[in-house]
Each structure stands twice: as C-alpha cells, then as structure tokens.
C-alpha positions as CSV (number, residue, x, y, z in Angstrom):
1,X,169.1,169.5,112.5
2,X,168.7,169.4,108.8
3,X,172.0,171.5,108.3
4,X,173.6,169.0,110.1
5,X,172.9,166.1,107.9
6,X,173.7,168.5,104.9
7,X,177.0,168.8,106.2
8,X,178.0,165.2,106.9
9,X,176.9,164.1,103.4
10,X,179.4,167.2,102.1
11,X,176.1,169.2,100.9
12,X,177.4,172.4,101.5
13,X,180.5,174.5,99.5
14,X,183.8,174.3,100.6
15,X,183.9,177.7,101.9
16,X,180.9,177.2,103.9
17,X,182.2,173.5,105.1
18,X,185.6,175.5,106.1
19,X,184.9,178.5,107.0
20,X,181.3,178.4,108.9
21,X,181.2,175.2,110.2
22,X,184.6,174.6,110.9
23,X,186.5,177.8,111.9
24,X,183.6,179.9,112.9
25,X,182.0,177.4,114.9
26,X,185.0,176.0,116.8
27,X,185.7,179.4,117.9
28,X,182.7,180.2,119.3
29,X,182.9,176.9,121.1
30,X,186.7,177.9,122.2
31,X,184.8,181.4,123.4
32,X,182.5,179.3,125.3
33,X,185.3,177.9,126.7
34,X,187.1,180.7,127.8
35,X,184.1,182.2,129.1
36,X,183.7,179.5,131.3
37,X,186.9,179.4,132.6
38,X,187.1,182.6,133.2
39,X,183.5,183.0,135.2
40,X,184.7,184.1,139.0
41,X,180.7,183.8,139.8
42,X,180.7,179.8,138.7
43,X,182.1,177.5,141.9
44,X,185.0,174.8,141.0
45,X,181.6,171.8,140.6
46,X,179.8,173.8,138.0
47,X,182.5,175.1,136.2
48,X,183.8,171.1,135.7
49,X,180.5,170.4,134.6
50,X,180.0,173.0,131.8
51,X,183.5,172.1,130.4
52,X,182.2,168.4,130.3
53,X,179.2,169.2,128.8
54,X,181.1,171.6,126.3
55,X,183.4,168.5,125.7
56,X,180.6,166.3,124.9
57,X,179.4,168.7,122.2
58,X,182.2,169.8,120.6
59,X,183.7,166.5,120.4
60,X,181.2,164.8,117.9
61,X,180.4,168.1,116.5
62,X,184.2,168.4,115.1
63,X,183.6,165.0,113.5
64,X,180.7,165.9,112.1
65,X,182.6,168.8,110.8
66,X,185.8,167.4,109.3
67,X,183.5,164.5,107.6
68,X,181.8,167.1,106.1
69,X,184.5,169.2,105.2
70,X,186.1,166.4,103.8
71,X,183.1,165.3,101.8
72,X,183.1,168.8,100.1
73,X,186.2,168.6,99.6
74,X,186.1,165.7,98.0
75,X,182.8,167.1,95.5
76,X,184.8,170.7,95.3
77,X,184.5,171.2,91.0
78,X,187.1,174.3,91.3
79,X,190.7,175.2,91.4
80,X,192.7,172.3,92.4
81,X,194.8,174.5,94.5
82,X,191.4,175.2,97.2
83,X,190.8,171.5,96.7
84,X,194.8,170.5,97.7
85,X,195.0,173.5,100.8
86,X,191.7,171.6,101.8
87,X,193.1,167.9,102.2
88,X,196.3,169.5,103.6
89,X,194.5,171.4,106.4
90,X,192.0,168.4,107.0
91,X,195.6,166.0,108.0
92,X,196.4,169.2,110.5
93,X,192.8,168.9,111.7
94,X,193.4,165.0,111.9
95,X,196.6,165.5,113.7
96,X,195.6,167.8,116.2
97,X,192.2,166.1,116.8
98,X,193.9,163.0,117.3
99,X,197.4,164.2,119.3
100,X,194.5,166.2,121.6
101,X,192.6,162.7,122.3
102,X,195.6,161.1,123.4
103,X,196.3,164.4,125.9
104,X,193.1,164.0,127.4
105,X,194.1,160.7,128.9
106,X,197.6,161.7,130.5
C-alpha cells in the first residue's frame, strides 16, 4: 500500500497521477461495474452487495486519487499549460464527485 501513500502525498508525476491512477483506474472500476450489472448468473442479493462493496472502494479510492492528483499538480515543474488543464479538470472531477454524492441520496 506503499503506492498509495506515494500518491496522496503527490509523489508521483502528473501523468502518472492523471492518467494511471485516475483515468485508468476508474475505468477499470466502471468495468467492474458493468460487469456486475450485467452478470445474468448473479441473483438480485449478490449483485446489491458487490455494487456496495464496489462503492465502498471506489469512493475513498477517488479521494485518494484527486488528493494526489492535486498534490502533483500542485509540485508539476513543467509547462504551465499541463499544470492549468490539471486544476481545470480537477474542479470537473470536484463537480462531478460532489453533484454524484448528492444523487446518491435522492
């Protein structure tokens, strides 16, 4: 769990914050998703159970993720242009995160 640490302290390159543990990883979980969804073998009980447990990881895993995107942003020594597209995407992030809590609950 060493990786995760590096990537809440920002440890890790921007590229690798955004595009590994941000985009590659939340699609895997949205193919998890899907997957189980989509199971015609899985009864209505287990199927509500894996999407919970799916839930409960992917939730504080994408704060782990945006932290630490937003701490590498925040350390990126490059173009300021990667560094601004960064913070733009990271308020997107914030306001989907955030309209998709308040979904939840309706």
């Amino acid at each position: 769990m060493g990786w995760l640490k590096q990537l809440w302290r920002g440890q890790y390159p921007l590229w690798k914050a955004f595009w590994v543990f941000n985009v590659l990883f939340i699609l895997l979980f949205i193919i998890a998703l899907d997957r189980t969804i989509c199971a015609d073998s899985l009864d209505t009980h287990t199927k509500a159970g894996m999407l919970l447990l799916l839930q409960f990881v992917r939730i504080p895993y994408s704060i782990v993720a945006v932290v630490g995107l937003k701490r590498s942003t925040d350390n990126y020594m490059g173009h300021a242009f990667w560094k601004n597209l960064s913070y733009l995407i990271l308020i997107f992030i914030g306001i989907y995160m955030f309209s998709s809590f308040l979904l939840a609950f309706q």
